[in-house]
C-alpha positions as CSV (number, residue, x, y, z in Angstrom):
1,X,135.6,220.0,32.1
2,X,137.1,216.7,33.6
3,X,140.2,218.2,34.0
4,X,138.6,220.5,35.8
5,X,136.6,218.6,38.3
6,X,139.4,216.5,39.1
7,X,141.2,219.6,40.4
8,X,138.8,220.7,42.4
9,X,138.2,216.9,44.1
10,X,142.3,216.8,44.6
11,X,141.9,219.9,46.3
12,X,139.3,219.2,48.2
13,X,141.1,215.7,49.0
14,X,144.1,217.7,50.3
15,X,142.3,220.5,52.5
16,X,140.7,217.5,54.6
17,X,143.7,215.5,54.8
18,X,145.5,218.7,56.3
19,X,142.3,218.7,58.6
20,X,143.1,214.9,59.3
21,X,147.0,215.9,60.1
22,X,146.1,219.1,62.2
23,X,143.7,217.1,64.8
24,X,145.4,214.4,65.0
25,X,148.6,216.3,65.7
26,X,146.8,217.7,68.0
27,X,144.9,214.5,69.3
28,X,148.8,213.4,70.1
29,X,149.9,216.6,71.5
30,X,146.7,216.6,74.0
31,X,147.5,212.9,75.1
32,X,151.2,213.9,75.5
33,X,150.3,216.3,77.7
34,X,147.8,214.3,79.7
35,X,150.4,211.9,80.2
36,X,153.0,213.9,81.3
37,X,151.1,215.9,83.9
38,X,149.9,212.2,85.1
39,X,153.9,211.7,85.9
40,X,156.0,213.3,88.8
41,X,159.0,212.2,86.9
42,X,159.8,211.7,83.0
43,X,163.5,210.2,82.4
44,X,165.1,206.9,81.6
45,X,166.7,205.0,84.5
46,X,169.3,204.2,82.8
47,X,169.8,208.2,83.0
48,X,170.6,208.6,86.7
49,X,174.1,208.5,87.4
50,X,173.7,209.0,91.0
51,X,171.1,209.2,93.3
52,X,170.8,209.7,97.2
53,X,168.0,208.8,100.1
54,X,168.0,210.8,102.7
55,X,166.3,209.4,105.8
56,X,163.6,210.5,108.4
57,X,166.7,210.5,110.6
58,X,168.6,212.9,108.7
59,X,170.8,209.8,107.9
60,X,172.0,209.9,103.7
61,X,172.7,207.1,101.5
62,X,174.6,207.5,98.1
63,X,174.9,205.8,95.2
64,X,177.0,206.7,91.8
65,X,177.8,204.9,88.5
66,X,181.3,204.0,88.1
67,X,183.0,203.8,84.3
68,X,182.1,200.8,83.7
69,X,178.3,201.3,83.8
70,X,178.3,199.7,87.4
71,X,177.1,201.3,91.3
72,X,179.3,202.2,93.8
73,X,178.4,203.3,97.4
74,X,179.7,206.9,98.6
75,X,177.7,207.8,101.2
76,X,177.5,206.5,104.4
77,X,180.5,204.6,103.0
78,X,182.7,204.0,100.1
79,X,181.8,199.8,99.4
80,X,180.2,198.2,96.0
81,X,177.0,198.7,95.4
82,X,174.3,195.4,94.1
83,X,174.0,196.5,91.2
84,X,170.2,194.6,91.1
85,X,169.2,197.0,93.6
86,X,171.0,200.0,92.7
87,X,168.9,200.0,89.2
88,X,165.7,198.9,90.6
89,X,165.9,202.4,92.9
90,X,166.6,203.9,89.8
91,X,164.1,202.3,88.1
92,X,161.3,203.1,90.8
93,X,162.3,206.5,90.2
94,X,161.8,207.0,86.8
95,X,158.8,207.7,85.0
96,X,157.3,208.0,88.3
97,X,153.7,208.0,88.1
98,X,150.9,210.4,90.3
99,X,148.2,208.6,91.9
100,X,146.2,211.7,92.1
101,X,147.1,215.5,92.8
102,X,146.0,216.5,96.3
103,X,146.9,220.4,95.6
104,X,147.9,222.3,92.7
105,X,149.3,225.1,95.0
106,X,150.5,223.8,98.3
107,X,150.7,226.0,100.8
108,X,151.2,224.1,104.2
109,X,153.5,221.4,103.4
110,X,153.9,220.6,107.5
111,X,150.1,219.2,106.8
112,X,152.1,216.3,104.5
113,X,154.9,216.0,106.9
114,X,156.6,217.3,103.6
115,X,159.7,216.9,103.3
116,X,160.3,213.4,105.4
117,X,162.0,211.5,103.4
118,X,163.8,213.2,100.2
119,X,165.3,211.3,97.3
120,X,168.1,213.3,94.9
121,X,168.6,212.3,91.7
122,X,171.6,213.3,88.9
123,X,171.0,212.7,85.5
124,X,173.2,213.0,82.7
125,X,173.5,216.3,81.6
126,X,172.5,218.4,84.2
127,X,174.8,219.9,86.9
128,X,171.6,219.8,89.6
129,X,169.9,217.4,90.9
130,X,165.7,216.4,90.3
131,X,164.4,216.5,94.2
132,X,161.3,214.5,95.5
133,X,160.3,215.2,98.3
134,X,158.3,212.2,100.5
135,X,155.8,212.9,103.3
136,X,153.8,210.4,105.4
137,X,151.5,207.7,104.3
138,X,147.7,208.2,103.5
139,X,146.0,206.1,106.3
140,X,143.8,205.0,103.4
141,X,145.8,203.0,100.7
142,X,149.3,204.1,102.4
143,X,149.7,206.0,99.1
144,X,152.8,208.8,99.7
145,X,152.6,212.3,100.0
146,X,154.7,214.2,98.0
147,X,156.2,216.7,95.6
148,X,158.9,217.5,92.9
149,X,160.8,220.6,95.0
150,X,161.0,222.9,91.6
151,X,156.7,222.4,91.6
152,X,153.9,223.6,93.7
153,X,151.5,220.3,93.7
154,X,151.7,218.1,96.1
155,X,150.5,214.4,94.9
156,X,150.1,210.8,96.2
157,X,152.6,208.4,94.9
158,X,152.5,204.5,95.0
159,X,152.8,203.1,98.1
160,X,155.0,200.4,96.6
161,X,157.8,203.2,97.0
162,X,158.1,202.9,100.9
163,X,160.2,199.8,100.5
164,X,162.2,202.2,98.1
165,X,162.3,204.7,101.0
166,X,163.2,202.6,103.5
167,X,166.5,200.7,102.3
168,X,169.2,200.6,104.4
169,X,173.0,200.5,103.7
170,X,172.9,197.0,103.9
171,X,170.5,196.2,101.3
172,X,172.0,198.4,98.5
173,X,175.7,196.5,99.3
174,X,177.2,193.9,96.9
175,X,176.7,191.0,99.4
176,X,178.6,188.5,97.0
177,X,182.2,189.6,97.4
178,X,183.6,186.3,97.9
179,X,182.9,185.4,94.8
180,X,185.0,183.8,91.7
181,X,185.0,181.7,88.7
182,X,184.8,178.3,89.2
183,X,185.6,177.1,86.1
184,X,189.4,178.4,86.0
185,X,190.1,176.8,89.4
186,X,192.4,173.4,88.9
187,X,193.1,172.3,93.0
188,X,191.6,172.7,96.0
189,X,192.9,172.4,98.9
190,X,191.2,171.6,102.4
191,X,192.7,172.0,105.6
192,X,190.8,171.0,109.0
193,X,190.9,170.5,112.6
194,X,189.7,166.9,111.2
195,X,191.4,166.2,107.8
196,X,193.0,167.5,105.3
197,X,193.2,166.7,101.4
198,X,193.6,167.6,98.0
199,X,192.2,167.3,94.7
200,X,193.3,168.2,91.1
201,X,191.8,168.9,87.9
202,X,192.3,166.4,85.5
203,X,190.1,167.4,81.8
204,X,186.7,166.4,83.2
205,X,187.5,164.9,86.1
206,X,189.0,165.3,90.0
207,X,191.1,163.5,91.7
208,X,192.6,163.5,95.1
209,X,196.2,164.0,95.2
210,X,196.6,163.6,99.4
211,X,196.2,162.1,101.5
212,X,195.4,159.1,99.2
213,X,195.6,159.0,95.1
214,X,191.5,158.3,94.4
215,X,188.8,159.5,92.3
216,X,186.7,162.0,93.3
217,X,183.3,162.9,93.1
218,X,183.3,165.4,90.6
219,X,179.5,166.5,91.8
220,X,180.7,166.5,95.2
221,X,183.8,169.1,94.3
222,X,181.6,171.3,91.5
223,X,179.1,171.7,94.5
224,X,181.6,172.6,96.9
225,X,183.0,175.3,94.2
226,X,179.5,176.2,93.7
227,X,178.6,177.1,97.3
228,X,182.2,178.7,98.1
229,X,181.9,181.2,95.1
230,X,177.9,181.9,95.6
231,X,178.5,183.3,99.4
232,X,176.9,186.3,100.2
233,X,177.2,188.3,103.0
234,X,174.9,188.2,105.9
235,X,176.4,190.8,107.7
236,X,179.7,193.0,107.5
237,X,181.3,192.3,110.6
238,X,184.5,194.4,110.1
239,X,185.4,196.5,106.7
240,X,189.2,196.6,107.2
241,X,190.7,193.4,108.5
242,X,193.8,193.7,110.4
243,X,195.7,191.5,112.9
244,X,193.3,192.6,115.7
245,X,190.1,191.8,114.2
246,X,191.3,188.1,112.4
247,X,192.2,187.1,115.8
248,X,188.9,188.7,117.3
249,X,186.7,186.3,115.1
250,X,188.9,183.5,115.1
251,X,190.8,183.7,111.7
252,X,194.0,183.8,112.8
253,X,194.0,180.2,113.7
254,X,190.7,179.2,111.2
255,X,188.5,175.9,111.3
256,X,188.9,175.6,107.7
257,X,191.4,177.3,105.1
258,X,190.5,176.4,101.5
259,X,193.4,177.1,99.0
260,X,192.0,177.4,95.1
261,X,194.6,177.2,92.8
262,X,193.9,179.6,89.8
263,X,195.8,180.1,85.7
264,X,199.1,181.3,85.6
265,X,200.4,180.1,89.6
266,X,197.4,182.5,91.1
267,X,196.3,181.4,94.3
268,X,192.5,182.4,95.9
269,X,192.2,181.7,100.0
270,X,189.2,181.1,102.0
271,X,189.4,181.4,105.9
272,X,185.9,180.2,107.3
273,X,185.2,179.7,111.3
274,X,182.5,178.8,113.1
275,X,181.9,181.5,116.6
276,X,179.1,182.1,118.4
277,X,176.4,180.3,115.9
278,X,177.6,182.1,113.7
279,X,180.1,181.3,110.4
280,X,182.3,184.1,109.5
281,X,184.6,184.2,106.2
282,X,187.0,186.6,104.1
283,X,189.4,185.6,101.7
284,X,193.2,186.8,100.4
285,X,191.4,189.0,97.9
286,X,189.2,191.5,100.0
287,X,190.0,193.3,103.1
288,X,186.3,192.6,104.5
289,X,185.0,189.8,107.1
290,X,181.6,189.0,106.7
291,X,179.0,186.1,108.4
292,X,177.8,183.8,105.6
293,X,175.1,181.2,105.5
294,X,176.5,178.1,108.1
295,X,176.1,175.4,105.3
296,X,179.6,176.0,103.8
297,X,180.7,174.9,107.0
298,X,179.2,171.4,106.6
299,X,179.9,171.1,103.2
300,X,183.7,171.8,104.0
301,X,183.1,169.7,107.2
302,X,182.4,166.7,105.2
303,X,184.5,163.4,105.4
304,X,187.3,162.2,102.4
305,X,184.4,159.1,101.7
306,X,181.9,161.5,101.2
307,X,183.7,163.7,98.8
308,X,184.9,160.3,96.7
309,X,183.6,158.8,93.6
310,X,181.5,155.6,94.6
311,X,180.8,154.8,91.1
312,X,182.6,152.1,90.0
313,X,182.5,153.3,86.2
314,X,181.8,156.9,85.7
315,X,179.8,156.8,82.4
316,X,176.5,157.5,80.4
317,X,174.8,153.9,79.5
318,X,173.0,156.1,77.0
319,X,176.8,156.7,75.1
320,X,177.5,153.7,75.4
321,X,178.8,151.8,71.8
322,X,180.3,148.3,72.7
323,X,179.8,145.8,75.8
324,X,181.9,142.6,76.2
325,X,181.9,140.0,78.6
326,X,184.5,137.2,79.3
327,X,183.7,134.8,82.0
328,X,184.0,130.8,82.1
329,X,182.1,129.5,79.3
330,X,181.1,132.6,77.5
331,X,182.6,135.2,75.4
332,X,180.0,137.9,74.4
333,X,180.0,140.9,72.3
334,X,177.3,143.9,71.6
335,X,178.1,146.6,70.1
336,X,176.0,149.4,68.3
337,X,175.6,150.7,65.2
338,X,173.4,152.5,62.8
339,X,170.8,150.4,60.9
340,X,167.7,151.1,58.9
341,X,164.5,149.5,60.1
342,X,161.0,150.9,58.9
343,X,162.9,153.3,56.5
344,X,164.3,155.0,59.1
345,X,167.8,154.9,60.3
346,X,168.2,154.3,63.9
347,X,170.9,153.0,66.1
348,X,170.8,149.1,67.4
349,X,172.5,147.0,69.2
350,X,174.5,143.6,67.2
351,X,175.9,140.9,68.6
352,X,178.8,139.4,67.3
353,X,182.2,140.2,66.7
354,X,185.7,138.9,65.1
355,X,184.3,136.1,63.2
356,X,181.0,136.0,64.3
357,X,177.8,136.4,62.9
358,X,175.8,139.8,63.2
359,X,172.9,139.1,64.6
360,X,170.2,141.4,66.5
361,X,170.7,142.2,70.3
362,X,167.5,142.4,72.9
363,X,168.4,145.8,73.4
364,X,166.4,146.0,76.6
365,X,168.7,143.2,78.0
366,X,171.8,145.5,77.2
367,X,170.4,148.2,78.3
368,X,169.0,147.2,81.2
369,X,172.6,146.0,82.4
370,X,174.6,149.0,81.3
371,X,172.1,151.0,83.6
372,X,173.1,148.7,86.3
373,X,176.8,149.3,85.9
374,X,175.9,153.0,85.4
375,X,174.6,153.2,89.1
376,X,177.1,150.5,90.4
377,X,178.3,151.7,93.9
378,X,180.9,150.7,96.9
379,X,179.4,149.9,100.1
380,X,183.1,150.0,100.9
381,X,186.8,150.6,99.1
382,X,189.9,148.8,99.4
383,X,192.7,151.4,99.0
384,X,196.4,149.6,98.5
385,X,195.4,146.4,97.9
386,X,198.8,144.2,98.2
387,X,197.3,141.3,95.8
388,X,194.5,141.1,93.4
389,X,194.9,137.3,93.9
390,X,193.6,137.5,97.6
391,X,190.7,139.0,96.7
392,X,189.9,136.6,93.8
393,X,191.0,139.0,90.7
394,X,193.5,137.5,89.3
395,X,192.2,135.7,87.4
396,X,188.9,137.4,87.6
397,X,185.5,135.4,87.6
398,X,184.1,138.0,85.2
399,X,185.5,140.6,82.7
400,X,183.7,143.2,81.1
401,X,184.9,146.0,78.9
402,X,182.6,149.2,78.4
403,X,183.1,151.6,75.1
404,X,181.7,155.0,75.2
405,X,181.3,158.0,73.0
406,X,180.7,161.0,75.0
407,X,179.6,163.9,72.4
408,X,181.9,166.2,73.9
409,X,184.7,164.2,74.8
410,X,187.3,161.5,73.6
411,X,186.1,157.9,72.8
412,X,187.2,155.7,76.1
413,X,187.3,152.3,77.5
414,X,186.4,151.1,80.9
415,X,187.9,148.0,81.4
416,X,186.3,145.7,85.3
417,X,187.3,142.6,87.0
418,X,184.6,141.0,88.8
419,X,185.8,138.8,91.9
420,X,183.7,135.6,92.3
421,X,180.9,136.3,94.8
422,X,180.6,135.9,98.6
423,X,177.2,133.9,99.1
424,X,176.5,135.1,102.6
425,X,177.7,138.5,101.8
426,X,175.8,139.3,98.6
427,X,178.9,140.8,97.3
428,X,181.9,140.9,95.1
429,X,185.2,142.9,95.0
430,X,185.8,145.0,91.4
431,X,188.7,146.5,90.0
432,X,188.7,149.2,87.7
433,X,192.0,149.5,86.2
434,X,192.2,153.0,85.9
435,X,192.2,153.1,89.2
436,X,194.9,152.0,92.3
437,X,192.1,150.9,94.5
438,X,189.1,148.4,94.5
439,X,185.5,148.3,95.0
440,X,183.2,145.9,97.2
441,X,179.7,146.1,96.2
442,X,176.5,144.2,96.0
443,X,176.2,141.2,93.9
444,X,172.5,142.0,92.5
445,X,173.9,143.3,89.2
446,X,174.6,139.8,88.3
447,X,171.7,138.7,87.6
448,X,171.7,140.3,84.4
449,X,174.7,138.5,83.1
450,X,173.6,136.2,80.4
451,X,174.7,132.5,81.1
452,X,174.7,132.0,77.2
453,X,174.7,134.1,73.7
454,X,171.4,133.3,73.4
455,X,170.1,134.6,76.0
456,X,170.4,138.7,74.7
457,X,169.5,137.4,71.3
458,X,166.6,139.3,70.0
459,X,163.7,137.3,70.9
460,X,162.1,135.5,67.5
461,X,158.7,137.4,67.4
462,X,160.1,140.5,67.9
463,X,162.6,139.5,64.6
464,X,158.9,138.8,62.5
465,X,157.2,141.8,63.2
């Protein structure tokens, strides 16, 4: 009798969840279809392989993929497409939703100023193309009348579309076709009405080369680099440069020509001139002349002193590991290393060194001073000096002797000579002798110098606590 009864439950059980199935299948099939008749368009963007605008004006834009996934423009013209805006069209375009449906069967299109605009669009797999075609605005919400050419409705569409609609050749164009990897470049070389010069990659570093051997600022060339390889175009003023149209805009005989020098004896050249308020470049590498924005100009305009390292010690205080100082009377050395204080390792600075005693550091005081050196600067330099006795360096008044650990890069050593100080100047002259040329800056920084050992001693009460 169980047996029984538990049949007839299962059975039971299993009619109603073939109910539950069935309706819900259903359920999913209705919303499906809701959905879909809610859309004008149902595909992927990344679908379209090519797409066309045509205008009010009869005018046509067109746009394909190329093999490597990228846009090309055809149509008015054969240039590189942004590919940003290429699949934002695309994307606009697919899974298009309908505002509302004006008429199931349309019979006066003319009404809609249907077709006005008309956008084409190939997808993979099929030989013809899906057509929309775009009427005039609804003067209430500037929603877009329109329809899909193989249906009878027309419908509203967003009115975000227009600016869809509406780009022009010069929108859908790769504007950046200047550009290049700054990174692999190892010289540059500026050439001027005013000045000319050079600089070299050296690991982490630049240095000029001409017309003087001199650090330089490594922010100053990056940022250069930068803003040479980030140019876009603001117009295209010619699309095949010949003889006729370099010396038209002046780049025959150009304000600036910027040599990069690439890997493996490659050479990239700028040619930038300034005409008519505007700035106009094009380079060895495309056969285009475009107007760019005028600040390369000023950047390339820019004077050797501005482009050179004022730092007297390019360094991080923060990687600092060891400070000495040698002047008369005093020998001191810091250095830092891990210790365990509250049962917690950290790293503190020592004084002491061969012989010595360890002894705690006031690591404020240390630090305090590296940050000064850090930000150390010339008011002016002396390039060739014939003798570091003139200018009170040999012997110095002051030595000091900076190690650092960069994370990334090889331990180094940055050795100074401090000249005494000029009283009414509030300066003194340093030489950093990895480099041919010397410093004068202000005299603040010596303040910090301790006059005796004791003096960047840990203070007593902060020993106790």
């Amino acid at each position: 009798m169980k047996f029984r009864t538990t049949l007839i439950l299962l059975a039971i059980f299993l009619v109603l969840l073939a109910v539950v199935i069935l309706v819900e299948h259903r359920s999913e099939k209705v919303q499906e279809k809701k959905e879909a008749a809610e859309k004008l368009t149902d595909f992927k963007a990344a679908e379209v392989e090519k797409l066309s605008l045509k205008k009010e004006d009869g005018s046509v834009i067109t746009l394909k993929r190329n093999d490597q996934g990228g846009w090309q423009l055809v149509e008015p013209l054969e240039a590189e497409a942004d590919d940003y805006e290429a699949n934002s069209l695309a994307e606009n375009f697919a899974s298009l939703r309908i505002d509302r449906v004006v008429e199931e069967q349309a019979s006066d299109l003319a009404a809609y100023e249907i077709p006005k605009k008309e956008v084409r669009l190939w997808l993979k797999g099929q030989e013809e193309p899906l057509v929309i075609q775009v009427g005039m605005e609804n003067p209430l919400d500037n929603a877009l009348y329109a329809r899909r050419a193989d249906r009878s409705q027309v419908v509203l569409l967003p009115s975000y579309l227009k600016y869809s609609l509406d780009k022009k050749v010069f929108d859908l164009r790769k504007k950046d076709i200047l550009k290049f990897e700054t990174g692999q470049v190892q010289a540059v070389e500026v050439k001027a009405k005013d000045s000319n010069w050079k600089v070299k990659r050296e690991g982490d570093s630049w240095y000029f080369v001409q017309p003087l051997k001199a650090l330089a600022s490594k922010y100053q060339v990056d940022n250069l680099l930068d803003n040479l390889s980030g140019l876009r175009a603001k117009d295209f003023l010619a699309e095949e440069k010949d003889q006729k149209q370099l010396k038209l805009f002046g780049l025959d005989q150009p304000e600036f020509t910027v040599s990069l020098s690439l890997p493996e004896s490659q050479e990239l050249i700028f040619y930038i001139n300034r005409q008519d308020n505007k700035v106009i470049a094009t380079s060895s590498l495309t056969r285009k002349i475009i107007e760019v924005d005028s600040q390369i100009a000023t950047d390339l305009g820019k004077k050797i002193d501005d482009l050179r390292e004022k730092k007297v010690a390019v360094f991080n205080s923060w990687e600092a590991t060891g400070l000495s100082l040698k002047k008369e009377g005093l020998t001191l050395n810091a250095f830092r290393e891990k210790a365990r204080e509250k049962g917690q390792e950290q790293e503190k600075w020592f004084l002491g060194g061969e012989g010595a005693k360890k002894e705690p550091a006031d690591e404020a005081k240390i630090e305090s001073f590296l940050r000064k050196l850090e930000y150390l600067e010339a008011e002016e330099f002396i390039d060739r000096p014939a003798n570091l006795k003139d200018y009170g360096l040999e012997p110095a008044a002051l030595e000091i002797q900076v190690r650092v650990a960069p994370a990334d890069r090889p331990q180094k050593e940055i050795q100074l000579l401090v000249s005494p100080e000029n009283d009414q100047k509030k300066q003194v002259v340093i030489k950093n002798r990895d480099l041919p040329y010397l410093f004068r800056v202000k005299s603040d920084f010596l303040a910090e110098i301790p006059t005796k050992i004791e003096d960047w001693k840990q203070p007593a009460t902060d020993s106790k606590k």
